[in-house]
C-alpha positions as CSV (number, residue, x, y, z in Angstrom):
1,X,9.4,-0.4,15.8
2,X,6.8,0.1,13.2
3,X,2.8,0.8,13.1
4,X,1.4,-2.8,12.8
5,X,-0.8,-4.3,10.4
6,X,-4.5,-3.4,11.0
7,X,-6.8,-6.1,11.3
8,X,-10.0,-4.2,11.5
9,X,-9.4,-3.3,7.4
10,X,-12.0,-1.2,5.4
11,X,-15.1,-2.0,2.8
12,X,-13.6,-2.3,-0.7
13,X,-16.5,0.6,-1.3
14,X,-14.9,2.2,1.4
15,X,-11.7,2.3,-0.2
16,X,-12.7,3.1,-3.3
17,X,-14.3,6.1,-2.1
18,X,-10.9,7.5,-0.8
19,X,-10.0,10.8,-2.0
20,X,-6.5,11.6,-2.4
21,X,-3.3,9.7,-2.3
22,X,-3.7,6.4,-0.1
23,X,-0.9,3.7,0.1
24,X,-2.3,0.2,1.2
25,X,-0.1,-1.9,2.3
26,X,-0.9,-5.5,2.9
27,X,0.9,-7.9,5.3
28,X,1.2,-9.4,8.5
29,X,3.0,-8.7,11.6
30,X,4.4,-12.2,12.0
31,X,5.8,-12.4,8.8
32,X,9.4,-12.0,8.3
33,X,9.8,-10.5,4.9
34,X,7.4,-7.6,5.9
35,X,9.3,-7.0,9.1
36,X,12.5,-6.5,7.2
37,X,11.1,-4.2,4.6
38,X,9.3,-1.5,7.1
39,X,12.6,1.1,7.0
40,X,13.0,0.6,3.3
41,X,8.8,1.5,3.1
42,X,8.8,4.0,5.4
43,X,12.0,6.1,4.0
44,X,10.3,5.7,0.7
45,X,7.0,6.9,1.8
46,X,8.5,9.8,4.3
47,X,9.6,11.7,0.9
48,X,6.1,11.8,-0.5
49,X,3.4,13.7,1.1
50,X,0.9,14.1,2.1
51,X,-0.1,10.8,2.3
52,X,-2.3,8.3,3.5
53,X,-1.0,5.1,4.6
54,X,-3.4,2.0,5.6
55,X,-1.3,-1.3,6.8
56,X,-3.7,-4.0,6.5
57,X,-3.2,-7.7,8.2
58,X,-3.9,-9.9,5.3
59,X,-4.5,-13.2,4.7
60,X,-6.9,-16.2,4.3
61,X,-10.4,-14.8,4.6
62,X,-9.6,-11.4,4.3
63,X,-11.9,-9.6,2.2
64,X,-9.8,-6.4,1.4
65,X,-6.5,-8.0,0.4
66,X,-8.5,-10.6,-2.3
67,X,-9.9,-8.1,-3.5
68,X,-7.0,-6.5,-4.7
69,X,-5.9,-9.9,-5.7
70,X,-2.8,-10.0,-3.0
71,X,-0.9,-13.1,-3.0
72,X,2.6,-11.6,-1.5
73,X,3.6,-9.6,1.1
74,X,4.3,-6.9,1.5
75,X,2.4,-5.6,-1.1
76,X,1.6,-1.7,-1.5
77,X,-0.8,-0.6,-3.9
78,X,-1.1,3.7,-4.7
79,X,-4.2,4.7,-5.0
80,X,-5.3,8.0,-6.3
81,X,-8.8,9.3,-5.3
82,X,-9.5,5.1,-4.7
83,X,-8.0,4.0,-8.4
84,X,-5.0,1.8,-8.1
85,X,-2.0,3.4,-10.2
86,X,0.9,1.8,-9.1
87,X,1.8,-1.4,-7.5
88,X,5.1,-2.7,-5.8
89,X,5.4,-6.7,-4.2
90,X,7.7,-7.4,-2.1
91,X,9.9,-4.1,-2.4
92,X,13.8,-4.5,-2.9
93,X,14.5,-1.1,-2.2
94,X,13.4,2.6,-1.9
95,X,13.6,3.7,-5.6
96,X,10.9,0.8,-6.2
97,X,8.8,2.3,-4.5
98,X,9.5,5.8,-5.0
99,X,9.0,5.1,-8.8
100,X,5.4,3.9,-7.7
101,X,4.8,7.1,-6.3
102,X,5.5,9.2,-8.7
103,X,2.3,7.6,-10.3
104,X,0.0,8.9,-8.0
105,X,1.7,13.0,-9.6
106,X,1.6,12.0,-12.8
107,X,-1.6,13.2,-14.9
108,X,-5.1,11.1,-15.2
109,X,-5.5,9.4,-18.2
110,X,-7.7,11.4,-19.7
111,X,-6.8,14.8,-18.5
């Protein structure tokens, strides 16, 4: 079984002030589609580190998640240094995500 979702989720400002590679992922532990995509996620994530990853309960009233404007779960969103860069819903397989990932390596805009 997987790591569930977290419902005690950081500040936005607490996010963004995350240095490094952070994966949040949004979603619930009762929800089915999220269940089924934890070994497709955590193969994908397993070939990339290091790496922080924050499961996050969302949902109605959750601060976080609206935020980041989350309407579907699971939703991951890469974040370098607290900057989204990449964004997967709803993954249909490991290369999704992997491709994601290879955002967070590629170059600053700007640099």
């Amino acid at each position: 079984m997987s790591t569930p979702y977290s419902s005690d989720e950081p500040s936005r400002a607490e996010v963004d002030a995350l240095a490094g590679h952070t994966v949040l992922e949004f979603g619930a532990n009762w929800c089915g589609i999220c269940q089924s995509a934890q070994r497709t996620i955590g193969e994908a994530l397993a070939t990339h580190a290091p790496l922080r990853h924050l499961k996050i309960e969302d949902g109605r009233g959750r601060p976080l998640g609206r935020s980041f404007g989350i309407k579907l779960w699971p939703t991951l969103v890469m974040l370098r240094d607290g900057r989204e860069v990449a964004r997967v819903v709803r993954p249909g397989g490991t290369r999704e995500i992997a491709e994601a990932l290879e955002r967070l390596d590629a170059p600053a805009a700007g640099t």
